[in-house]
N, C-alpha and C positions, 0 to 999 in steps of 0.2 A: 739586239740586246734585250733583255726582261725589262730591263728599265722603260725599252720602247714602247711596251703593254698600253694598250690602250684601258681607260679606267672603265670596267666593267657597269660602270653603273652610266655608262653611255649608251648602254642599250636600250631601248622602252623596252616598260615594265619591269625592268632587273631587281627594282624595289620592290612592288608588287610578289614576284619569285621568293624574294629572299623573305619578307614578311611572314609569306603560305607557309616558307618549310619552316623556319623558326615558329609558328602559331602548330603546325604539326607534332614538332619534338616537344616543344612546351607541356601538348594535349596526350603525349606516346600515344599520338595516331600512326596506323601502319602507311609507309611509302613505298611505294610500286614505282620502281624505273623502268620503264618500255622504252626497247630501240629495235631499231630494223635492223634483220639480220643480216648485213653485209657489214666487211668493217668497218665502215664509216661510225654504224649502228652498236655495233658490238664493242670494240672500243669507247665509244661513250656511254655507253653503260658499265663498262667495268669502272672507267675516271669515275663517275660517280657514285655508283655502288660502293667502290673501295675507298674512296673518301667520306662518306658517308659512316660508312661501317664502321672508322676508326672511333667516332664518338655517338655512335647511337643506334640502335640491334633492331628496333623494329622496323625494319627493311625489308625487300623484297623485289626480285628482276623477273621482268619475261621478256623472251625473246621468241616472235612469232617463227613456226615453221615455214618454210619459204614456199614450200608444196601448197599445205594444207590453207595458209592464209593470207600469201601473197604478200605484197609490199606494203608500208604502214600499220597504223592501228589497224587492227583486227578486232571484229566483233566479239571472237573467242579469248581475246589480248582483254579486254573488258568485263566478260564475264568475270575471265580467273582471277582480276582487279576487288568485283562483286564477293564472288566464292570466299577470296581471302577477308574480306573487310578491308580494303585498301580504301582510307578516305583520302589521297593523296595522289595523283598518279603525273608522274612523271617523264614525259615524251621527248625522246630523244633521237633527231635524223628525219623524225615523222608528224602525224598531226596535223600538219597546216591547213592539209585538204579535207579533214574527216569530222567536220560539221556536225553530222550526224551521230558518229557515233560519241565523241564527246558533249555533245547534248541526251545522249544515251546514258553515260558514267554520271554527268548532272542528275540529272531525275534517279541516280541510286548514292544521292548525296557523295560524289564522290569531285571532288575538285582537281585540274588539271592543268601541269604548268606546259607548255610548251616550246621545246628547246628545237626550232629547224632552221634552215638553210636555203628550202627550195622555193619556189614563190608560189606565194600567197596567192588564193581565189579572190576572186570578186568579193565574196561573204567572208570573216575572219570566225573559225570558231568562237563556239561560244565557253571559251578557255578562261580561267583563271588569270592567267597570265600567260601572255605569247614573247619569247625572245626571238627574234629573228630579224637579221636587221636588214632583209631587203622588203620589208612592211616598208610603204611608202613615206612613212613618218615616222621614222626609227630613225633616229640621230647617231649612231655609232657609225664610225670614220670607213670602216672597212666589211665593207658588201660581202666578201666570199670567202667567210668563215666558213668551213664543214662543219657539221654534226658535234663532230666528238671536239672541235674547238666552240660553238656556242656553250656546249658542258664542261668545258674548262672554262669562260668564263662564269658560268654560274657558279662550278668551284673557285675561281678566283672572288667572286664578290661575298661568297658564302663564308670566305676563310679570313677575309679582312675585316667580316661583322663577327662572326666569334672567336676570332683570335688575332688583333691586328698585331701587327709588326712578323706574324709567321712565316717565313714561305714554302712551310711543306708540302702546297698546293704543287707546287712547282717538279716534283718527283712523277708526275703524270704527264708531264710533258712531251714524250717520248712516245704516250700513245696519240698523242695527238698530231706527232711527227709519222707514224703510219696511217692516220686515217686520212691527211691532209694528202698521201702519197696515194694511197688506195683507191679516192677518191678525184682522185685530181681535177685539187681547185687550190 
């Protein structure tokens, strides 16, 4: 049942998240949603794009070639972060492992939240904010969310700080029912 939802702000840093992107729309800094391209990736990028997008235009998605830049952040996923003026980038399915290059987007003032699933290195980037709750100190009840479910609860936590009692969130549901399937976790 919905009602069984776990309350999003169970996640470490979900606070932290929801802060960034509200201090973003505040500042109409641009937001870069990055996800890997497989559905797990692509599907949560569109839940958050297209939530996003119904209250606020300076946006913006990349989704790496799978050829050209392989799995996760991409060096070239960063630049075109850089290129646009994205002070905001938000990682979705990927991230957990890419240290470097999100210490990369840092040094071009670009702050990074990170929405993954798979486990953590030894070292945690040097992210903004990391949701992911098989971080060994992440308190949220349930370990194996996918991708495009960590970005449904960032849109669930997003949608009950600027519009509580809403549940329009809830009409993305459905892609979160294929990536859970595509991905199978």
């Amino acid at each position: 049942l919905i009602t069984d939802l776990h309350d999003p702000y169970l996640m470490k840093d979900m606070d932290k998240a929801i802060a960034r992107i509200e201090q973003a729309i505040e500042r109409n800094e641009k937001i870069l949603v990055y996800g890997d391209y497989d559905v797990d990736g692509t599907t949560a990028v569109a839940l958050i794009y297209s939530f996003l997008k119904t209250f606020y235009q300076n946006l913006d998605y990349y989704l790496p070639d799978r050829y050209k830049e392989g799995y996760g952040l991409s060096e070239a996923g960063v630049q075109y972060a850089i290129q646009e003026k994205a002070h905001l980038l938000i990682c979705i399915d990927c991230g957990i492992k890419s240290n470097d290059l999100i210490a990369f987007a840092n040094n071009h003032t670009i702050d990074t939240i990170i929405c993954d699933h798979h486990l953590p290195g030894e070292a945690l980037p040097p992210a903004h904010a990391i949701l992911n709750p098989k971080q060994s100190d992440c308190p949220y009840p349930f370990k194996e969310l996918c991708g495009c479910g960590i970005g449904f609860k960032l849109v669930q936590a997003l949608q009950s700080k600027l519009n509580p009692g809403s549940d329009i969130h809830f009409q993305y549901l459905d892609w979160v029912a294929v990536a859970i399937a595509a991905d199978i976790v």
